[in-house]
N, C-alpha and C positions, 0 to 999 in steps of 0.2 A: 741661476742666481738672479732672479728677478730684481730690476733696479723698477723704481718710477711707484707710483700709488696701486695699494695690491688691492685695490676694490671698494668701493664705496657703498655699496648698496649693503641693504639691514641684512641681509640672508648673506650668510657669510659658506654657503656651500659651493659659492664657484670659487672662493679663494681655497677654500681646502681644497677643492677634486684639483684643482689646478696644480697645487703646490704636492700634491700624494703625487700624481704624473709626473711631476719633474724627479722626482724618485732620487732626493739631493741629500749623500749625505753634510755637505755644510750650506748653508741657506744665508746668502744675506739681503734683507729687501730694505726698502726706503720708503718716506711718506707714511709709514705707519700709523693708522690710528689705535688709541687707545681710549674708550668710554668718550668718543664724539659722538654728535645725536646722527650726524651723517651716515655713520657708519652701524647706526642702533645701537652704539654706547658697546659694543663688541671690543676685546681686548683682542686684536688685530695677530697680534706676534704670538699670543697663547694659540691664538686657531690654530696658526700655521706649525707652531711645533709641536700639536697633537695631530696635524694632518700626517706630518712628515718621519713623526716618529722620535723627535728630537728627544736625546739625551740630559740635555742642558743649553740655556738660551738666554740674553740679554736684550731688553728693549731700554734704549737711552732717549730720551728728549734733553734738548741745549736749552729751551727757554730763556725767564732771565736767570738757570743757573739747570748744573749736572744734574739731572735725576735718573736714574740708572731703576731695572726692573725688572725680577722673573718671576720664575713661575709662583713663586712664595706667595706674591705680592699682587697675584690675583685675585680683582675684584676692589683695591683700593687707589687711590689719588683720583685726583681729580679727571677732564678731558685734557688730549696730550697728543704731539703728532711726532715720533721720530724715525729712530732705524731700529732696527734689529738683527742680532748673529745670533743664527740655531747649527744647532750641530746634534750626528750622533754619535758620534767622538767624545770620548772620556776628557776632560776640560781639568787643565794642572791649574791654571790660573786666567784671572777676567782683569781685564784693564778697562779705562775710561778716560775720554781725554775732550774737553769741551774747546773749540775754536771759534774767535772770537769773529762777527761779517766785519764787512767789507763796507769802507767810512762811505761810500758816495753811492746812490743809484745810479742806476743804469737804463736804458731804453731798450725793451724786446718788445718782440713779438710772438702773444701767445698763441698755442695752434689752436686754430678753431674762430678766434677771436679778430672781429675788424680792428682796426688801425694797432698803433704803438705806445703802451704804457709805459711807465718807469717802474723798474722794481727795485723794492729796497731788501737789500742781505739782512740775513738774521742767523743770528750764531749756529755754527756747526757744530756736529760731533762725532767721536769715533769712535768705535770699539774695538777691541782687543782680544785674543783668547789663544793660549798654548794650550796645543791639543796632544793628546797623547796615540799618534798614528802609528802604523805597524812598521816602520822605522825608528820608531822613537820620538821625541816632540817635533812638532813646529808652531808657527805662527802664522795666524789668519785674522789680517785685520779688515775693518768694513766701515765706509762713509758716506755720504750725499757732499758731496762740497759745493761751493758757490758758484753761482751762476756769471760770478765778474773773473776775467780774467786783466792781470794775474795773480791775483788773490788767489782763487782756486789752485792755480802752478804753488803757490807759497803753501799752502795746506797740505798741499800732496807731500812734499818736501817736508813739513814739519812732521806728519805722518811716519813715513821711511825713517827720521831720525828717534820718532818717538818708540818704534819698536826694534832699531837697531840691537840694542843688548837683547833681544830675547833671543829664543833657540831660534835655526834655520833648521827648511828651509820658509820665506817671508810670501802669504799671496795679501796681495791688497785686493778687494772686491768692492764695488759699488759704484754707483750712478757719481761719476767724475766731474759731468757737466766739460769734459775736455773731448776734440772729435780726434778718431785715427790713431793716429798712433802718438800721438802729442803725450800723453801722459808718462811712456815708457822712456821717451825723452827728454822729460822733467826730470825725472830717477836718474837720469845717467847710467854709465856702466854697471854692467853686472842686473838689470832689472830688464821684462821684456813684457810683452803683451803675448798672454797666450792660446789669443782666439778673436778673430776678425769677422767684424757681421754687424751689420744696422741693424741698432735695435728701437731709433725713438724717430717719429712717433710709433705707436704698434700698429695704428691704421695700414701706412704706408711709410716703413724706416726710409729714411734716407740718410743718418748720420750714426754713428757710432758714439755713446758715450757714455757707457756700461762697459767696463771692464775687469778684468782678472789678471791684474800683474802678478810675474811670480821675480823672485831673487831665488839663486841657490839652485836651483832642479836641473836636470840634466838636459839636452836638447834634444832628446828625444822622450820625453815625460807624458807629450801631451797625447790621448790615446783618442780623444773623440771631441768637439766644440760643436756646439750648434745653437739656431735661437728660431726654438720653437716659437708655433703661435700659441696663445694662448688665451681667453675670456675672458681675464680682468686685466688690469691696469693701462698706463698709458705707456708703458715699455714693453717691446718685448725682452723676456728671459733671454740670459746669455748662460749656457750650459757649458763648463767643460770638464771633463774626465783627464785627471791626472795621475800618473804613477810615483808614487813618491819612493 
């Protein structure tokens, strides 16, 4: 489940061969474009769930408001940068939930780049989706959250409460922006992290902050984790195999 930017170049064939090898069936990525010129004006999230094979798929941008987008709606609105959930799971229902940044900048340091900017948050977003798996449903939600903490810790948090009434069992997926094990202990009881590996930058990972929370599964579910390399983005993939 690749977190970070799935590729920027106009030739959009390493994000597909990339995203068919990770051979996923649920997919959530982040930094998505849709009809930027950077990207050749490419609707980023239709690639990848014709690469993948997807069933049914959601691309959201926060901007200044919700815009939610599948496969329908190929080929219209305007340039657009969000997340995406693909699945090839039968899909009972789609949820959407916009989260509002973070009041003050902050000082980082980007990789690659001399000295220290300030960044300023800009609204999140999350998606949702009860899947109809060979158990019976669950829930897999997916987000990019902010790079301030703890705003991010509050996100995560509003997340877990935003999909509490749906079925179990709960994975939350995506670029956290939180390192280790920090997020599963944001969640408290009963949530865990179910695969350990640096995945940013993809040059050379040195931190974890790509993850795959689960609620609900048994403690012996998890059947394979890994984080391949892979030829586009600035993350590497965080793969794991679970038996529901």
């Amino acid at each position: 489940m690749p977190g970070g930017r799935p590729g920027d170049a106009s030739d959009g064939r390493p994000l597909a061969d990339a995203i068919a090898a990770l051979d996923a069936d649920i997919l959530a990525l982040q930094e998505v474009d849709r009809h930027r010129d950077r990207s050749g004006r490419a609707d980023q999230a239709l690639a990848a769930a014709t690469a993948m094979g997807a069933a049914d798929w959601r691309f959201a941008s926060a901007g200044p408001g919700l815009t939610v987008h599948s496969a329908r709606d190929a080929g219209q609105g305007g340039p657009s940068q969000g997340i995406a959930l693909l699945t090839r799971l039968p899909v009972l229902d789609w949820r959407a939930m916009r989260m509002a940044p973070a009041w003050l900048p902050v000082p980082v340091k980007a990789v690659g780049e001399p000295g220290i900017g300030l960044f300023f948050d800009h609204p999140r977003v999350a998606l949702a989706a009860v899947l109809d798996g060979p158990s019976g449903p669950f829930t897999v939600a997916a987000s990019h959250l902010s790079l301030m903490p703890p705003w991010n810790a509050a996100q995560l948090n509003a997340m877990r409460r935003w999909i509490a009434p749906l079925p179990r069992p709960h994975l939350l997926l995506g670029d956290l922006n939180m390192p280790g094990v920090v997020p599963a202990l944001v969640l408290g009881p009963g949530w865990r992290d179910l695969a350990r590996g640096f995945t940013f930058p993809a040059h050379r990972p040195v931190l974890q902050i790509d993850h795959v929370l689960a609620s609900g599964l048994g403690p012996d579910a998890v059947r394979r984790a890994e984080v391949p390399v892979i030829p586009v983005s600035d993350h590497r993939p965080l793969v794991v195999e679970v038996e529901l």
